[in-house]
N, C-alpha and C positions, 0 to 999 in steps of 0.2 A: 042941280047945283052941287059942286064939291067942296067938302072940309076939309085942308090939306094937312086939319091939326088930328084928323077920323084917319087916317094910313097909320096902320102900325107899321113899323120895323118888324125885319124876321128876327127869331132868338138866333144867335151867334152859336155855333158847332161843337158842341163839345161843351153847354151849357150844365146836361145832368151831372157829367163830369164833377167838371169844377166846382159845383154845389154840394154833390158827397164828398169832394176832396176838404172842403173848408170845415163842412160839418163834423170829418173825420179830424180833424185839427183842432176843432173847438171842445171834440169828446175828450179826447187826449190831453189837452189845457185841464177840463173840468176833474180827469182821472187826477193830475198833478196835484192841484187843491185838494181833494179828496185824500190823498196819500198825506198832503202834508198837514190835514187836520188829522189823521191818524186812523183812518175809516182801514177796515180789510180790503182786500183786494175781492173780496165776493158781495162784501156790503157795497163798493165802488159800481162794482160789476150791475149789482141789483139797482143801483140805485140811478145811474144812466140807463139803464135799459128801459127803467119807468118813463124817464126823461122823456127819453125818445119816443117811447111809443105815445107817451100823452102828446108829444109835439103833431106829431103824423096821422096814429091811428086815429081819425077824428068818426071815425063809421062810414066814413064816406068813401065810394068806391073809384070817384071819378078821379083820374093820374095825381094831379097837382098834390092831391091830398096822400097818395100813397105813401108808404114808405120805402126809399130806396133799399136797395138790396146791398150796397154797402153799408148800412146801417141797421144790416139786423143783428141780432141777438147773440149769434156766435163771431158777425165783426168787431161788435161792441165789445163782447169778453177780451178779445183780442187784442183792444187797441189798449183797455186796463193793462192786461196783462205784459205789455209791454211797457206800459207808462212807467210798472212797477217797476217793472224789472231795472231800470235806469235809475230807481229810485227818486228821483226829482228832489232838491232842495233847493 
């Protein structure tokens, strides 16, 4: 007997993609806030970086759970460091 509601669909191409490109946009938003409560740009920096990795590093080794490599620790300084630089108001 078949379940034609049990076929998954494949993921669409260029999924990992688009999900570090948003989550880098959502860093970048959260850096803005940060800036304009008046946070340093190393207290900003520290303080997504925790984000992140509590989001991700969950201990678990298996993909889903990893953390992308657009989202590590010197990307994350990075997208701060730019957020500042534009200053956001």
């Amino acid at each position: 007997m078949s379940f034609p509601w049990l076929a998954c669909t494949p993921p669409r191409e260029g999924g990992a993609d688009r999900r570090a490109k948003v989550a880098a946009a959502e860093l970048a938003s959260r850096a803005g806030v940060l800036y304009r409560l008046g946070f340093s740009e190393a207290a900003a920096t520290q303080r997504l970086t925790a984000t992140v990795a509590w989001e991700y590093d969950l201990g678990r080794a298996s993909a889903p759970y990893r953390r992308p490599d657009a989202l590590s620790d010197t990307a994350i300084a990075k997208i701060v460091a730019d957020t500042f630089a534009r200053r956001p108001g």
